[in-house]
ROVEXNU-288958 format. One line per 5 residues: number of its first residue (from 1); their letters; for each residue x, y, z of C-alpha. Coordinates in Angstrom, 3 decimals. Layout:
% residues N
NUM	a	X,Y,Z  ...
//
This chain:
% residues 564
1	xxxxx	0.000,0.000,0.000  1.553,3.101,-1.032  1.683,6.465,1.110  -0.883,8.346,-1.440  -3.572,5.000,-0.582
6	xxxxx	-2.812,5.142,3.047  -3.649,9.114,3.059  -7.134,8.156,1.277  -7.838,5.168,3.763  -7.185,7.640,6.356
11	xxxxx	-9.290,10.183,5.293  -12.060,7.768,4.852  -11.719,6.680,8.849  -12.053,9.722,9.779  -15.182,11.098,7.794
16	xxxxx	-16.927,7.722,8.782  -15.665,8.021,12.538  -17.540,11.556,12.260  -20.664,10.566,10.487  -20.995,7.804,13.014
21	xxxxx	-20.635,9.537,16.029  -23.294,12.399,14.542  -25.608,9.269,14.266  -25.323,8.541,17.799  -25.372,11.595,19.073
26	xxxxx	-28.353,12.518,17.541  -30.200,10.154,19.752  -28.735,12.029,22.812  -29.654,15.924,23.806  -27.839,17.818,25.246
31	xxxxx	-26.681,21.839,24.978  -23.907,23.416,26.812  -24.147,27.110,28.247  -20.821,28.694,28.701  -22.291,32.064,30.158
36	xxxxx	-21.406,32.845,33.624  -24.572,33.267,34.056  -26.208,31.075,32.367  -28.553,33.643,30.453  -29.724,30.366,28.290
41	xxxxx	-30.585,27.610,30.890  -34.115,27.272,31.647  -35.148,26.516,35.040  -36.288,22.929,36.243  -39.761,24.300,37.048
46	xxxxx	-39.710,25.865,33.475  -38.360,22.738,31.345  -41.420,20.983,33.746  -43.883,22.591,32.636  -43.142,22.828,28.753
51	xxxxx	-42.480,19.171,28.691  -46.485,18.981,29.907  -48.376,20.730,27.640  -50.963,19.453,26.052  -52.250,22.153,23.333
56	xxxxx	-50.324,24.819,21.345  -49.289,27.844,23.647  -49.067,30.791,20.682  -46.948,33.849,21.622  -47.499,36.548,19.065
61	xxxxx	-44.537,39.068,19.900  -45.226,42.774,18.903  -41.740,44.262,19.806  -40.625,44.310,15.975  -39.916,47.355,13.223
66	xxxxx	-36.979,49.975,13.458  -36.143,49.456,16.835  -33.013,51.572,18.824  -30.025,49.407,19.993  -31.385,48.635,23.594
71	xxxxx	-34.927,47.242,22.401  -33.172,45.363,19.512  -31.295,43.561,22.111  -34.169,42.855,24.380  -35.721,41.156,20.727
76	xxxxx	-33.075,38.547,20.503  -33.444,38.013,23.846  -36.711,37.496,23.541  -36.388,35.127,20.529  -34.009,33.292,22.502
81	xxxxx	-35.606,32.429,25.036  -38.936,31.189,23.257  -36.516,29.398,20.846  -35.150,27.531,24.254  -38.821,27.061,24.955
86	xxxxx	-39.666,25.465,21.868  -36.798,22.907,22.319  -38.571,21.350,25.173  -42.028,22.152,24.345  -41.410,21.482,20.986
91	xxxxx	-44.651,21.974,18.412  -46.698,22.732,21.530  -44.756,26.332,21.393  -45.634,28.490,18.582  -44.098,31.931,18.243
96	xxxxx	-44.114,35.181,15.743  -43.346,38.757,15.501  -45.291,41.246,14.708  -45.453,44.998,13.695  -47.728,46.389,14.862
101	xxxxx	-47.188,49.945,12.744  -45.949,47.506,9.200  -49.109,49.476,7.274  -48.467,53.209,5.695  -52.476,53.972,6.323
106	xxxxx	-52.176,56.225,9.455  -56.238,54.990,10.182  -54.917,51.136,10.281  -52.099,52.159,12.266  -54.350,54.270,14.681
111	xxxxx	-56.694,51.251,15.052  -53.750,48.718,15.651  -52.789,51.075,18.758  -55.713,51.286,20.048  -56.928,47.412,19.478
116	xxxxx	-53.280,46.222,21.110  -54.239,49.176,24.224  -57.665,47.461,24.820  -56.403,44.366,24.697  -53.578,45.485,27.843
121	xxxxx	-50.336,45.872,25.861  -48.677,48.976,27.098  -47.038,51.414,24.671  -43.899,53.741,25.090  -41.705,55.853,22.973
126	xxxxx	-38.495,55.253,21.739  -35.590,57.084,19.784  -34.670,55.233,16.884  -32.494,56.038,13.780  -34.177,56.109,10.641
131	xxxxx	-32.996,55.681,7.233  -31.221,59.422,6.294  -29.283,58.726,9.306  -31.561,61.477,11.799  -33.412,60.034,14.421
136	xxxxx	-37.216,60.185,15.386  -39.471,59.372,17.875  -41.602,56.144,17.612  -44.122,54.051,19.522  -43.279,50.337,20.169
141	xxxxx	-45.455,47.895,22.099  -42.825,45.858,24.052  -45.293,43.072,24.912  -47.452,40.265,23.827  -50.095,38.785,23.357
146	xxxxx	-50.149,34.446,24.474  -52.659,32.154,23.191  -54.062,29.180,24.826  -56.576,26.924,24.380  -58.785,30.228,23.248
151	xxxxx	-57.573,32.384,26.171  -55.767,35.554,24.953  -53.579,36.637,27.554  -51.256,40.043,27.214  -47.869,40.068,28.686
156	xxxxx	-45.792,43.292,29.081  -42.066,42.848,29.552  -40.777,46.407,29.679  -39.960,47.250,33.286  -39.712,51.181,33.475
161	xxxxx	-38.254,52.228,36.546  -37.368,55.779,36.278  -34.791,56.015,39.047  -32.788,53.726,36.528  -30.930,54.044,32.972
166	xxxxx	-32.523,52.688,29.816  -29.831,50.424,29.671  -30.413,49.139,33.189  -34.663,49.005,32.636  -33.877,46.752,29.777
171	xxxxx	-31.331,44.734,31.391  -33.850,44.187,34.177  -36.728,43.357,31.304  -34.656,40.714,29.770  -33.634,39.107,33.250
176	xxxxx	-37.580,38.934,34.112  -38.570,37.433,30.488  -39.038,33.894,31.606  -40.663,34.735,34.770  -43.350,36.848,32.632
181	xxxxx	-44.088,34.486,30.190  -43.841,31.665,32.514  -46.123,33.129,34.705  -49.013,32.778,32.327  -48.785,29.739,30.346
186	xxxxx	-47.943,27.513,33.670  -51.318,28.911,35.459  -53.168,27.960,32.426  -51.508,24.946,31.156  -51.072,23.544,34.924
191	xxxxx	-54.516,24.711,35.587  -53.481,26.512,39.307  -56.338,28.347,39.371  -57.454,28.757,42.943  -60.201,31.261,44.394
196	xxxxx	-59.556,34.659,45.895  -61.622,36.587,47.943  -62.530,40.270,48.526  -63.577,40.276,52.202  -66.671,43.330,52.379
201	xxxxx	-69.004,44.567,54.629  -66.506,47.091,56.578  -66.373,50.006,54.532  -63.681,48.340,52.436  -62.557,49.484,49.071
206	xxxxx	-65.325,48.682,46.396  -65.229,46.819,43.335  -64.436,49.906,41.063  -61.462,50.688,43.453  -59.847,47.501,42.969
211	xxxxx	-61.169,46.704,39.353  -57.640,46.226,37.734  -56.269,44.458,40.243  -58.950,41.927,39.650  -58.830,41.844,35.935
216	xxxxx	-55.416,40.754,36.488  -56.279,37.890,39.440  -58.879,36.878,36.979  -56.057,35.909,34.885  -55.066,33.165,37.489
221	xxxxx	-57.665,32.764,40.017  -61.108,33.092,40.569  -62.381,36.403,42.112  -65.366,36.658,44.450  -66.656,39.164,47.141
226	xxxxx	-68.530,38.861,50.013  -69.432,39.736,53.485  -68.188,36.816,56.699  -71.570,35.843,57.665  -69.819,34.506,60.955
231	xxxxx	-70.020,31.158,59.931  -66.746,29.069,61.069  -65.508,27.499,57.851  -67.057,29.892,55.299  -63.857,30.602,53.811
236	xxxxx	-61.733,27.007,53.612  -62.513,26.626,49.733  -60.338,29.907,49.206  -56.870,30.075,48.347  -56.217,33.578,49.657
241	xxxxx	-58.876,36.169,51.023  -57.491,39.761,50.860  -58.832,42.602,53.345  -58.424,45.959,51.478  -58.650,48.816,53.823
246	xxxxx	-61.364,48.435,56.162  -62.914,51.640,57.776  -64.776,49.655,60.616  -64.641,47.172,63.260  -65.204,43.480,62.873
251	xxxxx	-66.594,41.746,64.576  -65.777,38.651,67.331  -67.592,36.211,64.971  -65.877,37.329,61.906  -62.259,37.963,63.526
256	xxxxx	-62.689,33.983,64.156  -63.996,33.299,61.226  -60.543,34.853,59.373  -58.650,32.982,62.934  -59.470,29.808,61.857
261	xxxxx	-59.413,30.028,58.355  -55.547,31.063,58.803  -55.364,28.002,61.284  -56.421,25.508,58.509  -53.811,27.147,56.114
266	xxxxx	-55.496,29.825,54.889  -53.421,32.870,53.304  -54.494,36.495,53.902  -53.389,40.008,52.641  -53.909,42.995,55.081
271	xxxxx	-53.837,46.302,53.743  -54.511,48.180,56.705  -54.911,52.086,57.542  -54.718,52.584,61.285  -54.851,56.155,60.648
276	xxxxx	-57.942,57.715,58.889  -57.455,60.464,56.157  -57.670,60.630,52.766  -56.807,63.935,50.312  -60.696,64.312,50.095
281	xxxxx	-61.361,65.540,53.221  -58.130,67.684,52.543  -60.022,69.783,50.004  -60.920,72.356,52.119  -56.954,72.895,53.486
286	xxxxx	-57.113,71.210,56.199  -58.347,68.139,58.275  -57.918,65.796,61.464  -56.673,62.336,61.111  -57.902,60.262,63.625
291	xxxxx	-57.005,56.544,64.807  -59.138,54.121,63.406  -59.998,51.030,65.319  -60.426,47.981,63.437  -60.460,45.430,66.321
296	xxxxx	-57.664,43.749,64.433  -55.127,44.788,66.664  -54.978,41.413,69.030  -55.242,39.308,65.860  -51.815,41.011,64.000
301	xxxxx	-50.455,40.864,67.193  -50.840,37.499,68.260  -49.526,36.579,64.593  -46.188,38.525,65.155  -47.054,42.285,63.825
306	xxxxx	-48.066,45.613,64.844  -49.260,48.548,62.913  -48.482,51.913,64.500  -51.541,54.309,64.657  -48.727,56.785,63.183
311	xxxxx	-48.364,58.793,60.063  -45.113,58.083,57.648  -43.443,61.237,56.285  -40.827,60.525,53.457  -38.415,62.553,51.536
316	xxxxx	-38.620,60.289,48.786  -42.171,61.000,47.694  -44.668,61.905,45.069  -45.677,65.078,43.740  -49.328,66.575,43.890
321	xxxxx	-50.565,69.439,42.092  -51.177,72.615,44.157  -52.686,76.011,44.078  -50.406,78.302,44.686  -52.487,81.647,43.223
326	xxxxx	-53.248,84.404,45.417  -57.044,84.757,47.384  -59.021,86.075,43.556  -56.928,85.158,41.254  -56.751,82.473,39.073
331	xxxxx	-55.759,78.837,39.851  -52.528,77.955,38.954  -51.247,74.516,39.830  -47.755,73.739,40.033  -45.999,70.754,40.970
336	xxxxx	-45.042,69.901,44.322  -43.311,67.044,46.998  -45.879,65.747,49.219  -43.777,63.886,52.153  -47.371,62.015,53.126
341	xxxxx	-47.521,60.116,49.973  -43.844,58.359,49.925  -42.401,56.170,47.304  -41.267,53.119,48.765  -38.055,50.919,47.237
346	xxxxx	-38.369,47.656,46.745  -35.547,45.479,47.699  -33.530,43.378,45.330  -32.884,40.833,47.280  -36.140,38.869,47.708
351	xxxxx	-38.156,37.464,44.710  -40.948,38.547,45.601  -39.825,42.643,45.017  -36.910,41.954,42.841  -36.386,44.541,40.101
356	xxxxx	-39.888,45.962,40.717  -40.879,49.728,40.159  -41.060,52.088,43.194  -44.481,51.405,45.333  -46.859,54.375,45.535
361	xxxxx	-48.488,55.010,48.458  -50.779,57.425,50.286  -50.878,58.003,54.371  -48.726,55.298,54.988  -48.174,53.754,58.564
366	xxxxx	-45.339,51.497,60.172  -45.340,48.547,61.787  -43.283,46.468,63.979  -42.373,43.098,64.134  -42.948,41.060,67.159
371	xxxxx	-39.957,39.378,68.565  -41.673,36.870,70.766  -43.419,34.717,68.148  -41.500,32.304,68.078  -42.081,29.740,64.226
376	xxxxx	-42.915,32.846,62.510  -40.253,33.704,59.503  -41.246,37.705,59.400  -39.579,39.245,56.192  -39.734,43.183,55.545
381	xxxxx	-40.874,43.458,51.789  -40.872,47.787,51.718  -39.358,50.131,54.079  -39.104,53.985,53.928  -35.772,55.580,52.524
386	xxxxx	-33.019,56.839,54.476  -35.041,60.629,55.357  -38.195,59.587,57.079  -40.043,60.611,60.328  -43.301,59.465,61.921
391	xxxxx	-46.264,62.134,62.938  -48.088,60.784,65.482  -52.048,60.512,65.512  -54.464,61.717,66.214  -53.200,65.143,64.257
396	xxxxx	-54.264,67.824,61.908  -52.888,68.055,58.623  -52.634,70.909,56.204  -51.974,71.343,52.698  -49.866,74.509,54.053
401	xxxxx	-47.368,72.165,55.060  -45.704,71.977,51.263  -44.902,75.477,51.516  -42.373,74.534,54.559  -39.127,73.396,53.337
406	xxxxx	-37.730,70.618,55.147  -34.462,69.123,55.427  -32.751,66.097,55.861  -31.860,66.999,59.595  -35.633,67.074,60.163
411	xxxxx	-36.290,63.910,58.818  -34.055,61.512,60.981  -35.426,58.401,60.955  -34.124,55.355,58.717  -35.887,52.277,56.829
416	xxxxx	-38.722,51.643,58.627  -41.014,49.115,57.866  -44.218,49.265,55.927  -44.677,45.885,54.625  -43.739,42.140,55.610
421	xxxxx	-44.417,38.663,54.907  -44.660,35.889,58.039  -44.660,32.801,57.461  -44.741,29.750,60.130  -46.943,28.624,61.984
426	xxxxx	-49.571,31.059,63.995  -51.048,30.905,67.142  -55.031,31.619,67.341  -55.987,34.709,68.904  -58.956,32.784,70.542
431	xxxxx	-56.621,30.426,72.224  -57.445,30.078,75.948  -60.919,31.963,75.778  -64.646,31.287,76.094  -65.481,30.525,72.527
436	xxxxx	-68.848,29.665,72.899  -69.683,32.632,74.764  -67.674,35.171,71.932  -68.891,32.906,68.665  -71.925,30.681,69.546
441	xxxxx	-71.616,29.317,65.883  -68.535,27.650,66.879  -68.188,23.975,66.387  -65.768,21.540,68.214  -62.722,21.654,65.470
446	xxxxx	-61.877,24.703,66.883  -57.873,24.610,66.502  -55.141,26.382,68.466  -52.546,26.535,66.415  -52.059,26.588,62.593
451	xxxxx	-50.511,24.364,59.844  -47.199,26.141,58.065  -48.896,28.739,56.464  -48.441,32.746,55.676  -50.124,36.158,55.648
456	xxxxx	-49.236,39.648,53.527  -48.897,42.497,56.440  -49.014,45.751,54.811  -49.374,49.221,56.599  -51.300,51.024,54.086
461	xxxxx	-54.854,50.461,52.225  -54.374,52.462,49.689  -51.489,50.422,47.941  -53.852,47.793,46.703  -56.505,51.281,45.555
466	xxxxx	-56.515,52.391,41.614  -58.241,55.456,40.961  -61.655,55.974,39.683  -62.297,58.709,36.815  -66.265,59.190,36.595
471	xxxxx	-68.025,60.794,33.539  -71.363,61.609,32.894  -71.873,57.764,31.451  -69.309,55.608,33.181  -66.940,54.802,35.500
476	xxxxx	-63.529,53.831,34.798  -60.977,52.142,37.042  -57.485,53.303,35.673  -54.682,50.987,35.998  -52.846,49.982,39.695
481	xxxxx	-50.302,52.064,40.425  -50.794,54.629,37.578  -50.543,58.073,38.804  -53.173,60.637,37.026  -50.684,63.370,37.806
486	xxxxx	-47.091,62.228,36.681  -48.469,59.726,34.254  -46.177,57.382,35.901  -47.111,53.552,36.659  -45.566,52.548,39.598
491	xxxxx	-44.969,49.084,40.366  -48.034,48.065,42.927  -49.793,45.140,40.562  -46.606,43.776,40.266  -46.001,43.546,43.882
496	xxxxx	-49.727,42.451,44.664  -49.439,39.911,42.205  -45.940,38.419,43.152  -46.988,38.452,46.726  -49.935,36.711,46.035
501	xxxxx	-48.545,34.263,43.559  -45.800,33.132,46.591  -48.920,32.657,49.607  -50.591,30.687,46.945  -47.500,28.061,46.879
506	xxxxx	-46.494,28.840,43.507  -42.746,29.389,44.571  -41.034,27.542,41.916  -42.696,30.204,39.582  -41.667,33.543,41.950
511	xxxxx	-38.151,32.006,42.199  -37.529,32.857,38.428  -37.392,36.355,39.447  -33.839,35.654,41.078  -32.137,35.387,37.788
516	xxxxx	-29.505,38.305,37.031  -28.154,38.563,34.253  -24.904,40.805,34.311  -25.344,44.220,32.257  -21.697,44.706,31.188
521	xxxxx	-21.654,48.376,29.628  -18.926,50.632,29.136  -17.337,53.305,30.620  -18.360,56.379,28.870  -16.144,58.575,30.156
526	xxxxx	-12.964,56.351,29.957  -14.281,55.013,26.600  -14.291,58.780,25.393  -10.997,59.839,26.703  -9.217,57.132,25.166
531	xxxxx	-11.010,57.250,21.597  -7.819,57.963,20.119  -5.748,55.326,21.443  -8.815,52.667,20.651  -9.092,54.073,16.720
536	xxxxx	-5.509,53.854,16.371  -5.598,50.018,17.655  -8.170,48.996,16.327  -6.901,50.268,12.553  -3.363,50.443,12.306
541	xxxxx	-2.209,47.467,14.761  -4.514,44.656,12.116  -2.711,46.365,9.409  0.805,46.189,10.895  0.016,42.427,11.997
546	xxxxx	-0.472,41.780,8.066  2.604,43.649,6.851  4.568,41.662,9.882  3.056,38.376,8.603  3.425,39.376,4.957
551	xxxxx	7.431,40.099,5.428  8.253,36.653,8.267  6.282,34.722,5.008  8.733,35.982,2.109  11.970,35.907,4.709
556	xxxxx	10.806,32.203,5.244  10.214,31.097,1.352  13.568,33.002,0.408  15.405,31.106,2.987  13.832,27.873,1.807
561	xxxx	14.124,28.075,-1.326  17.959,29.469,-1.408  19.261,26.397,0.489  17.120,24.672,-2.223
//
């Protein structure tokens, strides 16, 4: 066999060693992701859920057109993520992108915005370059819509904090991509759909006050209201029963009602004013807030909490518009801080608040923990900020006070609660008392102690409140957290939802909101003082490497071939 054969035979071995091992392989999956943080590995819970679907989830994507550099990225995120999906849900995941603005008619563009609106995708404006190299200011809907089994459900993605960057709001968008989209098609596809209850009947917030909210529980669980008729065991087919800001007492029969419902496991949200005023009964100037007793206070406290009958004053706040015209003259409203209505941060570090928008409130209390309660895990979601101070109730409060111009020296106090989670096991307020005599409806399961279980404490009503806009022939509910004024969303749904969505056990799901996903941008500054050095490196040095390689190449053939 001569050495030209053996070269062939060789060749040959190795194409069919190849070929082979493709053949086997392809019976084996597998993918490898060399991030450091692996930005393309699905979660367990995730791969679960995809690898049980039964019908075709459809994600119709409308982030598509002339896009700017940021949302372009978010896009391939986007399709790289539901291209990860579709590898383990495999025909069952169907995806496209749309735009939404692809017609020249102005009328079938104007109709598109407004169908998309209705149907709860949320627009925003972008810069983007267009085709004379200027730039102009377009509309993009960074959302989508997701089909299943003939639900339509929409899915926004954009996370617009404005204490952050663009490039950091989009970093945060793509890092909560799987959670959002996960978040729908596993309570449909998995069918988790509980029942949530609206507890009424003590001047809590109506139906019209809470309307989005439950358009978006809706989504997941099934939404009732009602009145506690005081009969033990009313509530044990609910998942979660939420008390929206009360305005008066309850009852012994329906405190034990709630008691024992949390004994048997039941989950509860408290959104609780201890402190009654509203900017209503500010109208005039001025007005007195006054404690408000719920009877609640032996319950929170037996459970390990206690909400302060005091008002929160915060640096970090919203803005109202005031009068500020002279006595006769006309109104003229200008912007200004009101330190009663703070803005509260929502940590990073917990899934529940990760990477959320800042929480708008109004009147806001404190609360403390209690110490004592032993098997209760008590976890602050929202605090103040670093300038804060407490007014003490009862008090009277004036709309002069924005005129005053206070200082960081006056507002001393630092992170104090306003929100927390417990979780454990609880210990019945009725424990040791005459039942009978308190609740005559009550049978003999009476327990004294609960199964693991967990409540929502938070010290303010109105965070769970959207407004109401009334005209002459309807009333609309405006979105949670949306701010009339600023035109501003803030990020209460979100933190509703996600507290909500962890009571109701669904913590695989909340803990794909601990994914971070490193935003590696440049330094401007550095990047700009050092242009010159960059330019010149990255133009002359790949031409010097060729000249370098061109002259070592002919020294090396004119040495060969001269001994030659």
């Amino acid at each position: 066999m001569n050495k030209k054969t053996r070269q062939h035979l060789k060749l040959d071995i190795q194409l069919i060693t190849v070929l082979l091992l493709a053949y086997v392989l392809s019976f084996y999956f597998f993918r490898i992701d060399l991030t450091a943080e692996k930005r393309y590995t699905l979660s367990p819970y995730t791969k679960k859920v995809l690898k049980s679907l039964d019908d075709i989830v459809y994600v119709k994507v409308y982030l598509e057109g002339e896009l700017n550099i940021p949302f372009r990225k978010m896009q391939q995120s986007l399709r790289e993520t539901l291209d990860e999906f579709r590898v383990y849900g495999e025909d069952n995941i169907q995806y496209s992108f749309v735009n939404p603005f692809e017609s020249t008619d102005d009328q079938v563009r104007k109709d598109m915005f407004n169908r998309l609106y209705e149907k709860g995708l949320k627009p925003t404006n972008i810069l983007a370059n267009d085709k004379e190299g200027g730039s102009s200011e377009k509309i993009v809907f960074p959302g989508a819509l997701i089909s299943y089994k003939g639900v339509e459900i929409p899915v926004n993605l954009l996370k617009n904090d404005p204490r952050l960057s663009a490039e950091e709001n989009i970093n945060n968008s793509i890092q909560g991509i799987e959670f959002e989209l996960m978040k729908v098609i596993s309570a449909r596809a998995r069918n988790l759909s509980g029942k949530v209850a609206f507890i009424e009947g003590h001047g809590e917030l109506d139906e019209y006050q809470t309307e989005d909210l439950s358009k978006e529980l809706s989504l997941y669980y099934d939404v009732f209201r009602g009145k506690i008729s005081g009969q033990p065991g009313e509530l044990d087919d609910y998942t979660a029963v939420i008390v929206a800001k009360p305005r008066t007492r309850f009852s012994e029969p329906e405190k034990y009602v709630l008691d024992q419902y949390i004994m048997k496991g039941g989950k509860v949200m408290w959104f609780i004013d201890r402190v009654d005023i509203s900017m209503d009964s500010l109208a005039t100037g001025s007005a007195l807030a006054m404690i408000n007793d719920l009877n609640l206070d032996d319950m929170l406290f037996r459970y390990g909490v206690r909400i302060n009958p005091v008002l929160l004053q915060d640096l970090q706040c919203n803005i109202i518009p005031v009068n500020v015209a002279l006595e006769g003259n006309d109104p003229d409203f200008r912007p200004a801080p009101w330190t009663y209505f703070p803005l509260l941060t929502a940590p990073s570090d917990n899934p529940v608040t990760r990477n959320l928008n800042m929480i708008r409130t109004e009147f806001v209390n404190t609360l403390d923990t209690i110490g004592a309660r032993k098997g209760v895990k008590k976890t602050v979601l929202l605090r103040s900020s670093a300038s804060s101070r407490l007014v003490e109730a009862p008090v009277i409060l004036s709309l002069g006070e924005i005129r005053a111009d206070p200082t960081r020296l006056d507002f001393g106090k630092s992170w104090l609660p306003v929100a927390v989670m417990l979780d454990g096991t609880f210990e019945s307020v009725f424990q040791n008392r005459m039942i009978r005599d308190i609740v005559p409806l009550a049978d003999k399961s009476f327990a004294p102690q609960s199964v693991p279980t967990g409540m929502l404490v938070v010290a303010d009503g109105d965070m769970i409140r959207n407004d109401v806009r009334i005209t002459p022939n309807e009333i609309i509910s405006l979105p949670l957290g949306f701010d009339r004024y600023t035109q501003q969303t803030f990020g209460n749904k979100d933190f509703v939802m996600n507290a909500l969505h962890y009571l109701a056990g669904n913590e695989e799901l909340i803990r794909l909101r601990s994914r971070d996903i490193t935003l590696r941008l440049l330094d401007k500054a550095k990047s700009k003082e050092d242009r010159v050095f960059w330019v010149i490196v990255n133009t002359v040095l790949p031409v010097l490497c060729i000249i370098l390689a061109g002259i070592l190449y002919a020294l090396f053939r004119k040495r060969k071939y001269s001994k030659a």
